[in-house]
C-alpha positions as CSV (number, residue, x, y, z in Angstrom):
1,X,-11.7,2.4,-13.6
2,X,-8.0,1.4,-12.3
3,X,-7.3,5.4,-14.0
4,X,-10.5,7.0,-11.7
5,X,-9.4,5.3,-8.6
6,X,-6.0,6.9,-9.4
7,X,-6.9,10.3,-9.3
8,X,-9.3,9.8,-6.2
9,X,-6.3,8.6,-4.3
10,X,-4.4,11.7,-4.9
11,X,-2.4,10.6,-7.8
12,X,-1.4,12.4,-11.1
13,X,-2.3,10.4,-14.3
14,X,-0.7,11.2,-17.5
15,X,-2.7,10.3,-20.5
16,X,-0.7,10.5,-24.0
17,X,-2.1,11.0,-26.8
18,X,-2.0,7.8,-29.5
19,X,-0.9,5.9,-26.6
20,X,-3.0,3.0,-25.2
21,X,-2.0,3.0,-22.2
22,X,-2.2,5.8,-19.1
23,X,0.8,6.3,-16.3
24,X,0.3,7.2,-12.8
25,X,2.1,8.7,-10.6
26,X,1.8,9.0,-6.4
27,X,2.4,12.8,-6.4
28,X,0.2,13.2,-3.0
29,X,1.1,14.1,0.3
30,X,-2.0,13.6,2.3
31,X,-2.6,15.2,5.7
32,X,-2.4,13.2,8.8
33,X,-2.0,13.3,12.4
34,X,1.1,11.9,14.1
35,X,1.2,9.0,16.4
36,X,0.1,9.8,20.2
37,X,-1.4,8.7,22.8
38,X,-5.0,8.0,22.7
39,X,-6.7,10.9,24.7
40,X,-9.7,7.9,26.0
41,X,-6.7,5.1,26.5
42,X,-4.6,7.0,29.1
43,X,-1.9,4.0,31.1
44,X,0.5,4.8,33.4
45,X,2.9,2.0,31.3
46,X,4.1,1.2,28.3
47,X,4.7,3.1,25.1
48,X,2.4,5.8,24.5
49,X,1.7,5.4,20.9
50,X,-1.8,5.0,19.2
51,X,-2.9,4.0,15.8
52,X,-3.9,6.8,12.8
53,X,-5.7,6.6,9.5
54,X,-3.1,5.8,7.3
55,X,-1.7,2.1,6.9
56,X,1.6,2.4,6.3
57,X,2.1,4.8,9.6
58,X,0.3,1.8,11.4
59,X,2.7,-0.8,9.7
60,X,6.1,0.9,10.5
61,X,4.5,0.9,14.1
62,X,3.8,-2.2,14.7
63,X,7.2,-3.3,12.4
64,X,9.0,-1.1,14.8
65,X,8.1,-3.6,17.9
66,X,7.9,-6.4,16.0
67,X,11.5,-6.8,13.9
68,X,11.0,-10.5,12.7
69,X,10.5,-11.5,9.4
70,X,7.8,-14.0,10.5
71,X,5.3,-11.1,10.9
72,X,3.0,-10.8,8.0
73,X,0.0,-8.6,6.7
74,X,-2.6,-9.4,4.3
75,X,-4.3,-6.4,2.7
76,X,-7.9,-5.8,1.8
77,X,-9.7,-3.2,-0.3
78,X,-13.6,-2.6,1.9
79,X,-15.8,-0.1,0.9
80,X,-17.1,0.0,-2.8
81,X,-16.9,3.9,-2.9
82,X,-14.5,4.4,0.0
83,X,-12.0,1.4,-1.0
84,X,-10.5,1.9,2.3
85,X,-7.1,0.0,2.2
86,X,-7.6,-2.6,5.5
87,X,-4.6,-4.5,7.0
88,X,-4.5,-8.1,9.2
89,X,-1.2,-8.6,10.6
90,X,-0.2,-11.9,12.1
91,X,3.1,-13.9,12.8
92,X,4.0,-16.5,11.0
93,X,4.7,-20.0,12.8
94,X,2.4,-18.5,15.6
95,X,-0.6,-18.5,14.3
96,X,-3.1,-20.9,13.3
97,X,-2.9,-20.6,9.7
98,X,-6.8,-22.0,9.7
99,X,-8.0,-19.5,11.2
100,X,-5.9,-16.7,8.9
101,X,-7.9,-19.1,6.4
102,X,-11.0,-18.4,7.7
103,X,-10.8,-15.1,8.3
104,X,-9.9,-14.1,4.9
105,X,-13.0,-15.6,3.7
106,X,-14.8,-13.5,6.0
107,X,-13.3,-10.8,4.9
108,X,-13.2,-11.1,1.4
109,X,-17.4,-11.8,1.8
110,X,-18.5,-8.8,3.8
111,X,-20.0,-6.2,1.4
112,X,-20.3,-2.8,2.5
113,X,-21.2,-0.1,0.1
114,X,-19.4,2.7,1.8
């Protein structure tokens, strides 16, 4: 499984012969747009950056504005074909960690079967 989900992310997998085990390796470079303003969100104020497909670009966003160490992510894996990669980012010391409690469970027990 872990080697199929490999090779639908992009990745290269090298399997050896007599060897038990299989190596992966993140060889992709996958197309994407660049961070811009939202053509529907238009303001007169304020940065003009909007969020894209791809996580990490999101991350290095929001890390960019927020440079404390307190800020956090949790990651989740939605979708049992798509397993779309899903991050919840929240400050640490801010918020209510029953709630960040909470909502993980919610998370972690919605089934979609995209």
């Amino acid at each position: 499984d872990q080697v199929i989900d490999a090779i639908m992310d992009g990745q290269a997998v090298l399997i050896a012969d007599g060897v038990n085990q299989a190596f992966s390796f993140k060889v992709n470079k996958k197309p994407q747009r660049s961070i811009e303003e939202p053509a529907t969100e238009k303001d007169i104020r304020g940065p003009h950056n909007g969020f894209i497909e791809r996580l990490e670009a999101n991350t290095a966003l929001i890390q960019s504005y927020l440079k404390t160490p307190a800020l956090k992510m949790r990651r989740y894996e939605t979708g049992l074909r798509s397993k779309t990669t899903v991050g919840v980012f929240y400050i640490e010391g801010l918020a209510n960690p029953k709630i960040i409690d909470e909502f993980d469970a919610k998370i972690k027990a919605v089934k979609t079967d995209s």
